[in-house]
N, C-alpha and C positions, 0 to 999 in steps of 0.2 A: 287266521286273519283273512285271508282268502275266502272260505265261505262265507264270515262276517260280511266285510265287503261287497260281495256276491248279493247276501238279501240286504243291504240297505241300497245296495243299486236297484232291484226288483219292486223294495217296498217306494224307492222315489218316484217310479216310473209307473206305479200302479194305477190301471184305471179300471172302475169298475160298470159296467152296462149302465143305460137311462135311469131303469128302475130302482137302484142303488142311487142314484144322483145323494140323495141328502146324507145317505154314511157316508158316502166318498170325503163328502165335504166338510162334515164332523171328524172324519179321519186325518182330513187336512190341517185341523183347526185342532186338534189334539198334538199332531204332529209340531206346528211351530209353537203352540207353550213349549212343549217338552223341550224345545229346542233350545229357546227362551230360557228353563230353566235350568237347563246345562251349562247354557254360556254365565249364568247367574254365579252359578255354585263352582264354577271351577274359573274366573275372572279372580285372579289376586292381585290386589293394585299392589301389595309393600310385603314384606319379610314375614309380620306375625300373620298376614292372612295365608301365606302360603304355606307355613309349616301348620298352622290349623285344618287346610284345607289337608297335607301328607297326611295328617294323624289320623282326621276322619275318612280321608277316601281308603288310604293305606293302611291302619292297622286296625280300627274300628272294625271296618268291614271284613277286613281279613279274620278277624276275632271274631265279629257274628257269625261268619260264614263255617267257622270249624264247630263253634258251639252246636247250632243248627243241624249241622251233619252228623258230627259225630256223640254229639248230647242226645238226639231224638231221632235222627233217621236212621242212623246203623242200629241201636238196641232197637229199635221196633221193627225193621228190617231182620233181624234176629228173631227177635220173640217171632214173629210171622212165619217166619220159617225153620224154625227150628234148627239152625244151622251158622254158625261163622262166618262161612263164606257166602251166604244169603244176606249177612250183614256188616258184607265186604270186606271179611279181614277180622 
């Protein structure tokens, strides 16, 4: 949590030279949709939004996130390397 907090302290505070002017300000303008979209998706006004929002934040992605790793990154991390523990285990 610590280093989290660390870059979003860095990326709040970022400024980048003249010649950059207009990413900076696409970077700006990126940054509060996102922001926008955050407070969107995770704002439960009553009970059924909130245990929707647990399912999908909480076990959804929790279930993407192991399929994804260990469906397709560890066996190709294997086959690549010929090895187990190349494919973490």
């Amino acid at each position: 949590m610590f280093f989290n907090g660390l870059l979003v302290y860095w990326n709040a505070n970022l400024t980048l030279p003249d010649s950059m002017a207009g990413m900076e300000a696409w970077m700006m303008e990126m940054e509060s949709q996102l922001m926008e979209l955050t407070k969107f998706l995770t704002d439960f006004q009553n009970i059924p939004e909130l245990l929707t929002g647990i399912l999908v934040i909480g076990v959804f992605a929790g279930v993407g996130e192991e399929m994804f790793f260990r469906g397709l990154i560890q066996p190709k991390m294997k086959q690549y390397t010929n090895s187990a523990i190349g494919g973490f285990g």
